[in-house]
DOTI-826109 format. One record per residue (C-alpha): residue number from 0; x, y, z. Coordinates in steps of 0.1 Angstrom, whole numbers, always signed. Example, Ala and Ser with C-alpha at 12.3 -4.5 7.8 and 13.67 -1.06 7.14 Angstrom:
! DOTI-826109
n, x, y, z
0, +123, -45, +78
1, +137, -11, +71
//
This chain:
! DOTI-826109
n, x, y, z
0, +1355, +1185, +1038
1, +1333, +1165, +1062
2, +1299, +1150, +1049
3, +1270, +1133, +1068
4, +1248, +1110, +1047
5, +1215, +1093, +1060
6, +1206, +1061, +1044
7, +1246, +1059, +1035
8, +1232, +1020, +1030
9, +1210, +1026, +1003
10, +1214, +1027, +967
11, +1223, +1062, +967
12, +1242, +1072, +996
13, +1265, +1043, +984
14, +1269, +1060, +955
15, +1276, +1094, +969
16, +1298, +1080, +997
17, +1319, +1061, +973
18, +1320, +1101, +950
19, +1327, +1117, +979
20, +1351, +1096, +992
21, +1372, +1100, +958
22, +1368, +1136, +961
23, +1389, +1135, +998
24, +1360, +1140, +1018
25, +1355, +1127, +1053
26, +1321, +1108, +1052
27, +1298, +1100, +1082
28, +1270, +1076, +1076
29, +1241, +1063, +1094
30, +1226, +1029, +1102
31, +1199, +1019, +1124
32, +1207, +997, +1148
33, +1194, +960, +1137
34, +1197, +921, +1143
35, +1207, +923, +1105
36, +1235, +937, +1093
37, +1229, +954, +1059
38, +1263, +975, +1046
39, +1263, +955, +1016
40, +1261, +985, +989
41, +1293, +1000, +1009
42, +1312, +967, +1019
43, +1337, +978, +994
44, +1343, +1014, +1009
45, +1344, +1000, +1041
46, +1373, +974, +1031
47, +1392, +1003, +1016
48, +1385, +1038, +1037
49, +1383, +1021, +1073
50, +1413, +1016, +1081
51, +1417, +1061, +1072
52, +1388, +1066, +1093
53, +1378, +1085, +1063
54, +1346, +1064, +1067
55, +1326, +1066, +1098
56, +1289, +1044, +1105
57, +1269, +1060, +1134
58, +1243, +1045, +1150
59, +1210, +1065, +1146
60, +1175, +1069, +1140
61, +1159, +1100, +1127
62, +1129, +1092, +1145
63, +1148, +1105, +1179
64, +1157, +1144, +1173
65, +1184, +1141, +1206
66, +1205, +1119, +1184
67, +1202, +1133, +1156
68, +1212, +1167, +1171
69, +1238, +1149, +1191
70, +1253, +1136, +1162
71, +1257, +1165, +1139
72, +1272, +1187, +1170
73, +1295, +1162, +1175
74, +1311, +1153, +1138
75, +1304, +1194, +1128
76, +1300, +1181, +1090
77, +1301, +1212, +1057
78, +1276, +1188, +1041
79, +1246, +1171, +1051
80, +1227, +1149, +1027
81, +1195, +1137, +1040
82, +1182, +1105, +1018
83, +1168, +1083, +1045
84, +1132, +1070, +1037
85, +1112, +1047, +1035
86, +1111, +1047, +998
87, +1090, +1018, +982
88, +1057, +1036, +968
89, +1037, +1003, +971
90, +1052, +997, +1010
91, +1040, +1030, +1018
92, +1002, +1025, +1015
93, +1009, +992, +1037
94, +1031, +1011, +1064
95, +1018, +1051, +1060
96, +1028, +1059, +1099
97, +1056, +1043, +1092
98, +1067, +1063, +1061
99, +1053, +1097, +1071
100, +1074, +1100, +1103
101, +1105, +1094, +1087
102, +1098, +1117, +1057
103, +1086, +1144, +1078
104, +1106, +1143, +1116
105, +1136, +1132, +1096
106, +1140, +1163, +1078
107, +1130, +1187, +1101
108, +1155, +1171, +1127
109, +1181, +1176, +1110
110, +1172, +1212, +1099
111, +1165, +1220, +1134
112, +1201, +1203, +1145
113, +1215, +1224, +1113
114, +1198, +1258, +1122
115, +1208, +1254, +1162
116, +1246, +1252, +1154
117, +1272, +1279, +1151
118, +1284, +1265, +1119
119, +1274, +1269, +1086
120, +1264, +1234, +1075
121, +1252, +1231, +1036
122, +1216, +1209, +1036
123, +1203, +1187, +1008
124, +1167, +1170, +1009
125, +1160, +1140, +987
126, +1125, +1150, +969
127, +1108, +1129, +945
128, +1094, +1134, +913
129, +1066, +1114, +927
130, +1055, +1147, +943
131, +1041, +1155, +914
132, +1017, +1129, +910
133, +1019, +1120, +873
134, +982, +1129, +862
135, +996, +1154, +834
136, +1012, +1140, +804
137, +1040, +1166, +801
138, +1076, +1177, +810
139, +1077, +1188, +845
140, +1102, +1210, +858
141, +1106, +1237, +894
142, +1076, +1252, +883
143, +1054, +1224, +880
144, +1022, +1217, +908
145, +1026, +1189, +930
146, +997, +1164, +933
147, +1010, +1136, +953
148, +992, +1102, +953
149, +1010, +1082, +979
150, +1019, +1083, +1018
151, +1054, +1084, +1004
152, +1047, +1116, +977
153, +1029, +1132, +1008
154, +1061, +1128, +1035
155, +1083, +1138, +1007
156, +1063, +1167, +996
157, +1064, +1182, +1036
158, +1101, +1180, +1035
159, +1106, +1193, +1006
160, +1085, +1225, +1017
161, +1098, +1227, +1051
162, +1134, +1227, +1038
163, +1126, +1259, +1018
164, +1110, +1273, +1047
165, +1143, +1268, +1067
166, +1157, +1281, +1040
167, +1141, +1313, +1037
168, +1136, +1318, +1075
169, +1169, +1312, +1093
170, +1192, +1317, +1057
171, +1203, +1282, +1055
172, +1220, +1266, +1027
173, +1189, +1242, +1022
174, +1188, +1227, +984
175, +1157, +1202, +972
176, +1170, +1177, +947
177, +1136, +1172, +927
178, +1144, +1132, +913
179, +1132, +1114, +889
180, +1134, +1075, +890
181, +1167, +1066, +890
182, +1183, +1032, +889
183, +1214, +1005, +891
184, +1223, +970, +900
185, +1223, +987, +937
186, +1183, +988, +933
187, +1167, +972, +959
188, +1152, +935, +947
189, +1113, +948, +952
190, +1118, +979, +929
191, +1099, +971, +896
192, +1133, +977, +874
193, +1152, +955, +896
194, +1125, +928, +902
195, +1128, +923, +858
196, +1165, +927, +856
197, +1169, +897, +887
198, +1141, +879, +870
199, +1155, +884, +831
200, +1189, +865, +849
201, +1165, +838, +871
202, +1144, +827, +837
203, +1179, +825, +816
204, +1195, +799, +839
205, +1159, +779, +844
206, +1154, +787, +885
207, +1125, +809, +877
208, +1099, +806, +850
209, +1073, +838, +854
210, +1077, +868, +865
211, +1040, +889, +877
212, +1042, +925, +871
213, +1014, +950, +879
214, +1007, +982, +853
215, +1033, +975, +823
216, +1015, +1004, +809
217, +1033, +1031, +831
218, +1058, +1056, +819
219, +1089, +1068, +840
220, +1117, +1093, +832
221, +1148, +1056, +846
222, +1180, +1072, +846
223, +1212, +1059, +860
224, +1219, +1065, +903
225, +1256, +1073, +902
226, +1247, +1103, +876
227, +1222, +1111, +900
228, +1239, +1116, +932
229, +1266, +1135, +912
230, +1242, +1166, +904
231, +1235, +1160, +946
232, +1272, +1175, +949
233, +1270, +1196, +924
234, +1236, +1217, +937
235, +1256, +1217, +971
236, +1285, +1237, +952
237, +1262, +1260, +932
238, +1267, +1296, +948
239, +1230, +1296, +957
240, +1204, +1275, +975
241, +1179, +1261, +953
242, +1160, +1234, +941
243, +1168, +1212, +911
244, +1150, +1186, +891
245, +1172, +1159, +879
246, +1165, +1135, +847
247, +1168, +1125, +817
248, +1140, +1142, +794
249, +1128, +1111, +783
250, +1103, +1082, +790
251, +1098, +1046, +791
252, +1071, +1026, +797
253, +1075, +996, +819
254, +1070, +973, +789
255, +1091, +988, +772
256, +1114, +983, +801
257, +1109, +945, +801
258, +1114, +942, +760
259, +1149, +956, +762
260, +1158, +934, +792
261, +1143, +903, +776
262, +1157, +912, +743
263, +1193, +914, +753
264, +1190, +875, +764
265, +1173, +867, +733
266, +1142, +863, +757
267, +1110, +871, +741
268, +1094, +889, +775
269, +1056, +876, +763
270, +1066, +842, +774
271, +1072, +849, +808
272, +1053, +880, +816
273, +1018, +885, +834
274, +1003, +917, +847
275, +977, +914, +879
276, +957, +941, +897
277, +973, +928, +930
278, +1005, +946, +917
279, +985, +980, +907
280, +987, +1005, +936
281, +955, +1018, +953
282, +964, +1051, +933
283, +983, +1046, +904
284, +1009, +1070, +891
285, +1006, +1067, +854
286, +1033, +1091, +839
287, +1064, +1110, +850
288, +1089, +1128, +827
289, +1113, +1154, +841
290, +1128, +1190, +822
291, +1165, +1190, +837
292, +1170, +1221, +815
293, +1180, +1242, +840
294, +1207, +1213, +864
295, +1224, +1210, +825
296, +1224, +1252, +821
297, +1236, +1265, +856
298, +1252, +1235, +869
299, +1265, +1214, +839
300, +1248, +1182, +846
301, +1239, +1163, +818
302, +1232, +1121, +826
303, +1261, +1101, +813
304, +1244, +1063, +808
305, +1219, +1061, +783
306, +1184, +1038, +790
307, +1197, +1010, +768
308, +1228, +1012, +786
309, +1214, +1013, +823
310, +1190, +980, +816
311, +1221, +962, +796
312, +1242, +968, +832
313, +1213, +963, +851
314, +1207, +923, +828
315, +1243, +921, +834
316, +1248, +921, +873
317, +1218, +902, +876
318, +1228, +873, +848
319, +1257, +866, +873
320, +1236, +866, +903
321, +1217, +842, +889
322, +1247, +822, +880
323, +1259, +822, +917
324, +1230, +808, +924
325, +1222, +784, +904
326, +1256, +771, +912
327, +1245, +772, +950
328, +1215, +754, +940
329, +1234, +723, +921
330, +1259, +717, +951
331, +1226, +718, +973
332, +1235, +747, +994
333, +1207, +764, +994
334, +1167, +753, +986
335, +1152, +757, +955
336, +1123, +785, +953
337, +1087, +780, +951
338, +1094, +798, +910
339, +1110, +768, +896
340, +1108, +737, +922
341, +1120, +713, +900
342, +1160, +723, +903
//
């Protein structure tokens, strides 16, 4: 089996290339070309599938259809997995052009590359659960009306409906993977999980002292990435194309977030906490909780890592980061930071 993931870089297509990759498949990533090289998430697969060619980086941008349609004629994947974004929430109301061309030319390049070759080429969008807006305080499932209240929601929400028109036009095998927030020590730094876990390691070791948060008050459905991506295969093996909402039927606020991080260092989070408007977004999503009822019937999904368990990894990773560092710090290799100038 060949696979083609966009955003192979990113939390999740690290994930899925490294499941993948244990399943025998050939995988084919892309990267946009850059002065900085970021593989960092997929170092490791690279050290160990390279040399097998069972790991290929492309150059390309989703923003160009010619490549994109170039590249898919030439490596002829069975699976496409399409998670490329611009995916910070907050980001998107800075950078809306920006976000909304990649959510919305992204997707429908590669359904047009998919729908113009002779093969039959299995497609799976990355939607969000922020579609749906989080007004409602209730479990939301396929069913559910979307109300999107970001640039992001919006480009996610077109792809999501112009995969099912693909789907239903041209009889493609187009699947919508409807995910709630999911998270890992891969979790980019600016993410509000990962910006407590780093912090909860920063505060133990004394490089930072405070950490400024914006709505502590807002719930989310935080399961773990790697069980994530692993319903992603698993909707592309289902004997039809549909669309699936993945999570954990439960929610956290984010305070409650920060008390088991804190906790688990024998922190008390109070101390180093503060909440400011300049965090709150222009149009703030206040609740999210997802009904996987139907990914546990049909496809036997079920998350693996509990929410205790994910921020205790999380606290973990990030607790030796901040060892490394502060190590870095003593021998004078690097500057200290404007948190905690004193080091």
């Amino acid at each position: 089996m060949i696979a083609l993931i966009t955003g192979i870089t990113g939390q999740d297509g690290s994930y899925l290339a490294e499941q993948l990759l244990a399943k025998g498949y050939t995988v084919h990533g892309t990267v946009r070309r850059s002065s900085v090289i970021n593989t960092s998430r997929i170092d490791h697969l690279i050290s160990e599938y390279d040399n097998d060619k069972k790991l290929i980086l492309h150059y390309s941008d989703l923003l160009d259809p010619g490549s994109v349609s170039n590249l898919v004629n030439k490596i002829q994947p069975d699976e496409v997995y399409n998670l490329a974004a611009q995916s910070h929430v907050a980001v998107s109301f800075e950078n809306p052009i920006f976000t909304s061309q990649i959510g919305t030319l992204g997707s429908i390049s590669l359904l047009e590359a998919i729908r113009n070759n002779d093969k039959e080429i299995k497609f799976y969008q990355a939607s969000s659960s922020e579609m749906y807006g989080g007004a409602i305080e209730k479990s939301l499932n396929e069913q559910s009306k979307f109300d999107p209240k970001s640039p992001y929601a919006v480009s996610k929400l077109f792809a999501h409906e112009i995969t099912k028109v693909y789907r239903e036009s041209y009889d493609i095998f187009a699947v919508n993977g409807l995910l709630f927030n999911h998270e890992s020590s891969r979790r980019g730094e600016t993410f509000v999980t990962r910006k407590i876990t780093k912090a909860v390691g920063r505060i133990k070791y004394g490089i930072q002292n405070k950490l400024t948060l914006g709505n502590l008050e807002a719930s989310r459905d935080w399961g773990f990435a790697g069980d994530y991506t692993h319903a992603m295969w698993k909707m592309m093996q289902y004997k039809t194309p549909e669309d699936w909402v993945i999570a954990t039927g439960e929610t956290h606020t984010v305070k409650e977030f920060l008390e088991k991080a804190f906790t688990y260092v024998d922190l008390d989070w109070n101390d180093y906490v503060q909440s400011s408007e300049d965090y709150f977004r222009p149009n703030e999503v206040n609740y999210l909780l997802g009904d996987p009822e139907k990914a546990k019937k049909l496809l036997k999904w079920k998350p693996e890592k509990s929410f205790d368990e994910l921020v205790e990894d999380m606290v973990d990773h990030d607790l030796l980061e901040a060892e490394k560092e502060l190590t870095l710090l003593k021998d004078g290799l690097i500057k200290p930071t404007w948190e905690n100038p004193n080091i």
